[in-house]
N, C-alpha and C positions, 0 to 999 in steps of 0.2 A: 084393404079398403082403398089404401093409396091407388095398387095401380090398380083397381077397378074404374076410380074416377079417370084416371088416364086413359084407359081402353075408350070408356066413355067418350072421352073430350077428342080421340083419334076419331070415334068411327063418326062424330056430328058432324066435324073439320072435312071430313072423306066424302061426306056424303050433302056437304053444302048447306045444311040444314039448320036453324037455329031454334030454339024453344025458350019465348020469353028470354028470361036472365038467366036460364041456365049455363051458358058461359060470360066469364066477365069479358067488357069489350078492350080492345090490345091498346095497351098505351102507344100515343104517341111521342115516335120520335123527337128528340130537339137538340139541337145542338145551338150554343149557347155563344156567343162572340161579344169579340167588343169593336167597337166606332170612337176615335178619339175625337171625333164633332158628327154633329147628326148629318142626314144628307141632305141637299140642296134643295127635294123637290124630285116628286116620282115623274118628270115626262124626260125622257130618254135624249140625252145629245142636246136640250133645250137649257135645264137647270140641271147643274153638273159640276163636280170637282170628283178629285179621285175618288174618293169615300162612297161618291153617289153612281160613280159608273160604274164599282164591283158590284155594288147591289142592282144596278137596273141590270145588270151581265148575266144574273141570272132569271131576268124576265124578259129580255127580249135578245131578239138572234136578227142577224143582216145576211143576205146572201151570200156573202164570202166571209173567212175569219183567220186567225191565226192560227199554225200549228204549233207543236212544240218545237219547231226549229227555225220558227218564225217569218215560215213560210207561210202561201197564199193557199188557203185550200176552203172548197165550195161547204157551204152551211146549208141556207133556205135551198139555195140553188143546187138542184142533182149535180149540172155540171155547167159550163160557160164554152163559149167558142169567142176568138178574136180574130176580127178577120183582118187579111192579111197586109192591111194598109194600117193597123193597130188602130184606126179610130172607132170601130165597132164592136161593141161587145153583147153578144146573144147568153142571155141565162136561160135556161130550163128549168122550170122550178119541181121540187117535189111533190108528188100527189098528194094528199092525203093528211098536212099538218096543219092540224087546229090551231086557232087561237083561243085566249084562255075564256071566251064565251061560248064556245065550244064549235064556231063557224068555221068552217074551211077555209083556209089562205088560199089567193087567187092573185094573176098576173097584178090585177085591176088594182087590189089590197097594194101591193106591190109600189103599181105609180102613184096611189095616194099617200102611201108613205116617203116615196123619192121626194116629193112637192112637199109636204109637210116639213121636210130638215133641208131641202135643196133649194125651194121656190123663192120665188123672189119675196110672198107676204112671211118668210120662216124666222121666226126669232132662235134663232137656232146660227153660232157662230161655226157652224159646220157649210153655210150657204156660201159661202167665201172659197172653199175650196173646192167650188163646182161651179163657179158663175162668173170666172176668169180674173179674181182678184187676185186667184194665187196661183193662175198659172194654171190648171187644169177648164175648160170651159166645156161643158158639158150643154150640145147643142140641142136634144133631143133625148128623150126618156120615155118609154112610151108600151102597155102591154098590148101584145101582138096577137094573145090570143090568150084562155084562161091561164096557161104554164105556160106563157115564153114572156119574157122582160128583156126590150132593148134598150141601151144606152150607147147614144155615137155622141165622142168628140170632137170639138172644131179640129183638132191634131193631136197626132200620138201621144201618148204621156205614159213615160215607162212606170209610173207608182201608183195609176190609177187604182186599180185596185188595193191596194196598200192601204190608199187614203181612208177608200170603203172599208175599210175593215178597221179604221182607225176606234180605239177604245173611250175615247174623248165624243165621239160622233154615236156612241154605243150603237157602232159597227154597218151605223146607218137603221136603222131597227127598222122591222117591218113590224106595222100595228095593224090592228082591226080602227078601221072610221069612227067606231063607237069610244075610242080612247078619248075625242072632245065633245063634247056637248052643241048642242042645235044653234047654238049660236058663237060656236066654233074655239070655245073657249077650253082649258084643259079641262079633263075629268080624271081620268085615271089608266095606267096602262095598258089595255089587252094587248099582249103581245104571244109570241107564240114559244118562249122560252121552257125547261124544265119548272119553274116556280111564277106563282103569281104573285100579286100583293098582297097583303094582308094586313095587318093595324099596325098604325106607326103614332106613334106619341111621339109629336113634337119633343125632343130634349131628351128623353128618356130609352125609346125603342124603337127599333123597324120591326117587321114580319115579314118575312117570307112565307109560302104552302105551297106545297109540293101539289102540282098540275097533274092529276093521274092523268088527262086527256095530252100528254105530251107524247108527242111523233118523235121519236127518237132517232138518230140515224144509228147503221149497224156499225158495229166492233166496238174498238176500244177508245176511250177518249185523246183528243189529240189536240193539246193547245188550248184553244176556245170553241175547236169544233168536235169531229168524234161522235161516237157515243155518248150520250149524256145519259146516263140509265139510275136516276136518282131514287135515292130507299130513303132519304133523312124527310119525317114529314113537315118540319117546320124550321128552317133558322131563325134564329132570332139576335139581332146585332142589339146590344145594349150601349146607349151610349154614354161612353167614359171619358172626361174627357184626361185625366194623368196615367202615366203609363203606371205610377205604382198603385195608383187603387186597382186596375186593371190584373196587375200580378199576383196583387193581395185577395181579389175576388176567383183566380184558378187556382189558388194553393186552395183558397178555404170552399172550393166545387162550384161555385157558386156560378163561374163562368167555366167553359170546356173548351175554348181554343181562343187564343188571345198572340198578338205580334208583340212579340216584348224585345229588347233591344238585350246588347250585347252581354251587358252583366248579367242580367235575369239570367239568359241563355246559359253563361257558364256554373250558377247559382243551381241551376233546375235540372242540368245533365248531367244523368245517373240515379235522381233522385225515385224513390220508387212514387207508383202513379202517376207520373209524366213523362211525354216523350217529347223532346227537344228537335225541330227541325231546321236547319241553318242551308240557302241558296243565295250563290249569286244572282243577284238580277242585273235588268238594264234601266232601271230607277236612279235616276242622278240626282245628286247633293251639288249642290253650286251656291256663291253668293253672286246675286245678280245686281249690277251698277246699272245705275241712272244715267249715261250719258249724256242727258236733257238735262242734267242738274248744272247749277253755272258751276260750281268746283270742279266734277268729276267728267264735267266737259272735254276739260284737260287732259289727256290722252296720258300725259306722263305722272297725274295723282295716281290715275288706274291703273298704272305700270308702279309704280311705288307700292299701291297695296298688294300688288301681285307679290310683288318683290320681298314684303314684311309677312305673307302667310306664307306657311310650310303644310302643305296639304298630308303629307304623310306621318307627319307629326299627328295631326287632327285624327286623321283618318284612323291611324295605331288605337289612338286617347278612344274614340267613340265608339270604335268596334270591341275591345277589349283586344288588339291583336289579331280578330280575325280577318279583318277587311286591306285593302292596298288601296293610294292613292292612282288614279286613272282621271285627269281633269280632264281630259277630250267628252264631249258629249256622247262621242261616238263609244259605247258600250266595248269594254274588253272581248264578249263572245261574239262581235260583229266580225263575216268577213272583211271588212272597210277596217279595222282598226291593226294600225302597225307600229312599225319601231317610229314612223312621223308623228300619229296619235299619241304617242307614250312620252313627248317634249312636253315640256312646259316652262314658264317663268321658273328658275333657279329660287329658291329660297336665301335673300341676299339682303342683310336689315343694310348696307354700308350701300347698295345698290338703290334702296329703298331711299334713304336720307338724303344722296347724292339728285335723285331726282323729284325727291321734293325743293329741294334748295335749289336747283333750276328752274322749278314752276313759281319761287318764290312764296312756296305757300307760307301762312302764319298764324296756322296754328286752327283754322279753321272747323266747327264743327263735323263731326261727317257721323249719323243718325244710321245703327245698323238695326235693322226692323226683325222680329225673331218672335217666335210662340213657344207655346209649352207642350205643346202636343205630339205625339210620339215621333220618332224619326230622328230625333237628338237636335233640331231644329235652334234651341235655346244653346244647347252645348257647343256646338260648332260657332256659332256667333258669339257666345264666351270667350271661348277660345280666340277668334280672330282679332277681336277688342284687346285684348291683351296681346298678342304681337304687334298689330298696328301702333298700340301705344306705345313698343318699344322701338319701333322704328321711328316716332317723334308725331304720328298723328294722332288726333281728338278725336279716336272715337268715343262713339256713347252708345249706349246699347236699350234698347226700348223694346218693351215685351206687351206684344197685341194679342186680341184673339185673332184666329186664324180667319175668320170671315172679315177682319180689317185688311189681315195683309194683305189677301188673297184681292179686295178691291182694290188696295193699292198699287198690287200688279198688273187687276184688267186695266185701270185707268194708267198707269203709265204714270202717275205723276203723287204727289203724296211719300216718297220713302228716296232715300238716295241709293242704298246697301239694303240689301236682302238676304236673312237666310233661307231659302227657296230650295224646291226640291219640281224635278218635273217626274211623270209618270211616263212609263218605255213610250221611245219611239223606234218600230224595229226596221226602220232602213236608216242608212249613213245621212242621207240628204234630210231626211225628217228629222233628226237630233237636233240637224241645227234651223231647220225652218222652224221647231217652235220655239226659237227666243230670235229668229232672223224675218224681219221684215220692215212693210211700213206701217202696221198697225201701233197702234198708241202701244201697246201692251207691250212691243217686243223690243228688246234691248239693243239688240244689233240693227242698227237703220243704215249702215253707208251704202252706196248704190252697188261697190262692187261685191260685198258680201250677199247682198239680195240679189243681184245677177248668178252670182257661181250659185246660189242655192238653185233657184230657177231651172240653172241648168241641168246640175243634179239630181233633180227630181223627172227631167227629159233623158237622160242617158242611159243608153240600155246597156251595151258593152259595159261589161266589169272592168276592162283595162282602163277604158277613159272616167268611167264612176270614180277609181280611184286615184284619178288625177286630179279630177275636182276637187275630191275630198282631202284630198294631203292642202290642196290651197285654199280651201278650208279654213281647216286646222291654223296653217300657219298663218293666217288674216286673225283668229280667233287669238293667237297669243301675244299676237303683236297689238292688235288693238284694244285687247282686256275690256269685252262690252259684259264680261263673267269671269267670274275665277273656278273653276270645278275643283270640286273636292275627288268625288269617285262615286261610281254603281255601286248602288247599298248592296250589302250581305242583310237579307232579310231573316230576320228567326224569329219563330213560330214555337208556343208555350201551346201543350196540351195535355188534356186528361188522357191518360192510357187507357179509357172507351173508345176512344175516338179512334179512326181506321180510317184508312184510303185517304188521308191524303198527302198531295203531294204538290209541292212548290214547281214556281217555273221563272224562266226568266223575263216575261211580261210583270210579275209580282200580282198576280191579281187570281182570289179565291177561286176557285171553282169545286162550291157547295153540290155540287151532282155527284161529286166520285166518296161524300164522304159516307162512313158509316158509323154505326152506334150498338156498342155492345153492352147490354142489362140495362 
């Protein structure tokens, strides 16, 4: 009887046919995740922090994107030309990829999305690095015909495309018009990614759906771009905000893949029903100084705190061992990073003391701002309060929500010490353009470190890139406007259902490769 109903259930499946309820209909997929804060707001490159770009990452795509080697290779765009003066850049775009209303993407789509994150009415902190406040000035943008998209520069700019592909700017995303409302206000994302939106509960849940109308390009995935040939029909991020209700919810199934920190990790590997995944990334740990504060003004406090943390110590403590300290911004798996990057402030309390007692400090508050939320955030800023304090400063240690600190950083004023993490920036010159500028927000303001970024971002030669960046570096240790810890080692807590995936060193999911077994 069994396999007659099998025969059965082959020859309906074979023959496309369905009768009433005669087969039950196939459950869906889900894979189950966790969010240690909800995200900001579904409009892409506009409302954003990390949490919110890996989710919009998988509803919208930009014509160019990162590979696994954190190279530049074409998404929406078939392919690009640069012409030979490097101010022009001609996309070609792909035929035939919808958006998630099920409309054809066109040139046109194209330059309403360029003007939407680029234009001058864009609230979108992405319009700055295309409207010459940061050096690249983007003089014209314009579709030439349904498939070709040009963009010319006032002058060359070797990272242009870089920028585009930038994961903060979610990669420039290309939307359907229908994403704002008629009186040009957000609605909601059409974009042309593997997944769409689906319900989100403020505080509690996102949704992702799987886009069966999704244009795939061919082979294998690569980076953020590749093949996306997704089978999962629904993610769904819960959100939690402490890392151990989050480990206590994958032991008891409740959640199927979860980033848990370094204990967990050796706690969980071996054990049956879980498999354990640990990557280096290019995600940095840093405590970021106020150099606007009247104390840490002082060039030689911020050389004293250097002087009282031992980054490798921390580093040991938080990873359980697995991790190394690397303070350069500049990521260990960058070509740019050498034996110049791998200097730093000496761990020196007598050095430390020596140049407090030169600044004549006494004793003075110094407020290190920190959360709870995953990434060890709290721990590291523990940790640094107790060395400090032995080298004879007053720290104090104050624990925010992360939506506090994170304001206290765009405004630039509000915190003196941070424990701060930034999200990959994969060229040498971009590590340090996002904490180098004149914006409120960024730590580093002297004019020469904002000149040699500038430059950095213009130099094509690898020889001269790497001369800028070693002076760099050495402007960065000497002036102490951060102290780096090192590139998180990420690890990753799952059910042994789960398949296909796979970490990288941007550190950012990509829910297309995974699958689900029973």
């Amino acid at each position: 009887m069994m396999h007659r109903s099998k025969v059965l259930k082959t020859a309906v499946l074979a023959t496309g046919l369905t009768f009433g309820n005669v087969l039950p209909a196939m459950a869906e997929s889900v894979v189950r995740m966790a969010l240690n804060a909800d995200i900001r707001g579904t409009n892409p490159g506009v409302t954003r922090d990390g949490n919110t770009d890996q989710v919009h990452g998988h509803i919208v795509e930009g014509l160019v994107t990162y590979a696994d080697d954190f190279s530049i290779i074409p998404m929406l765009a078939e392919s690009y030309e640069i012409s030979e003066d490097g101010r022009t850049y001609t996309f070609a775009l792909r035929q035939g990829v919808k958006f998630h209303n099920g409309e054809e993407m066109t040139a046109q789509d194209v330059e309403w999305s360029w003007n939407r994150l680029a234009g001058d009415a864009s609230e979108s902190h992405c319009k700055n690095f295309f409207n010459g406040q940061n050096n690249i000035k983007v003089t014209s943008a314009k579709a030439v015909d349904d498939y070709s998209f040009v963009i010319t520069l006032e002058e060359p700019y070797a990272v242009f495309l870089a920028t585009m592909a930038r994961f903060d700017c979610g990669s420039m995303a290309v939307l359907h018009p229908d994403s704002v409302n008629s009186d040009g206000s957000w609605n909601t994302p059409l974009g042309t990614g593997p997944y769409r939106m689906g319900d989100h509960a403020p505080g509690r849940y996102v949704e992702l759906n799987r886009f069966a109308g999704y244009s795939s390009r061919d082979g294998q995935p690569n980076g953020y771009g590749g093949g996306k040939h997704a089978s999962v029909d629904t993610l769904r991020w819960e959100i939690v905000g402490e890392g151990a209700v989050s480990k206590t919810a994958l032991q008891a199934g409740d959640l199927d893949l979860v980033s848990i920190d370094a204990m967990t990790a050796s706690e969980l590997r071996g054990q049956p029903r879980f498999t354990v995944d640990a990557t280096a990334s290019a995600v940095w740990d840093t405590y970021l100084l106020n150099s606007d504060d009247p104390l840490l003004s002082d060039v030689r406090i911020r050389r004293a705190i250097a002087h009282a943390i031992d980054p490798q110590r921390i580093m040991a403590a938080i990873t359980e061992g697995f991790g190394t300290a690397s303070p350069s911004p500049v990521p260990p798996m960058s070509a740019n990073y050498t034996d110049v990057q791998a200097q730093y402030p000496e761990y020196n309390v007598d050095k430390a003391k020596a140049l407090l007692e030169e600044a004549e400090y006494d004793g003075e508050e110094i407020v290190i701002l920190a959360t709870r939320r995953n990434g060890a955030y709290y721990e590291r800023a523990l940790m640094a309060q107790a060395m400090m304090m032995d080298a004879g400063l007053n720290a104090k240690l104050e624990v925010v929500e992360w939506g506090t600190q994170l304001e206290a950083y765009r405004n630039g004023t509000g915190y003196q010490m941070q424990s701060f993490t930034f999200s990959p920036r994969l060229h040498a010159g971009l590590s340090f353009e996002m904490f180098t500028g004149d914006a409120e927000r960024k730590a580093w303001k002297t004019g020469e470190a904002v000149g040699l970024v500038n430059e950095s971002l213009r130099v094509g030669d690898p020889e001269a890139l790497q001369g800028v960046i070693d002076k760099l570096h050495n402007g960065f240790i000497e002036e102490v406007p951060a102290i780096g810890l090192g590139h998180r080692t990420l690890f990753t807590g799952m059910s042994d259902k789960i398949g296909g995936f796979e970490n990288w060193g941007a550190g950012l999911l990509r829910g297309w490769m995974l699958t689900v077994d029973g």
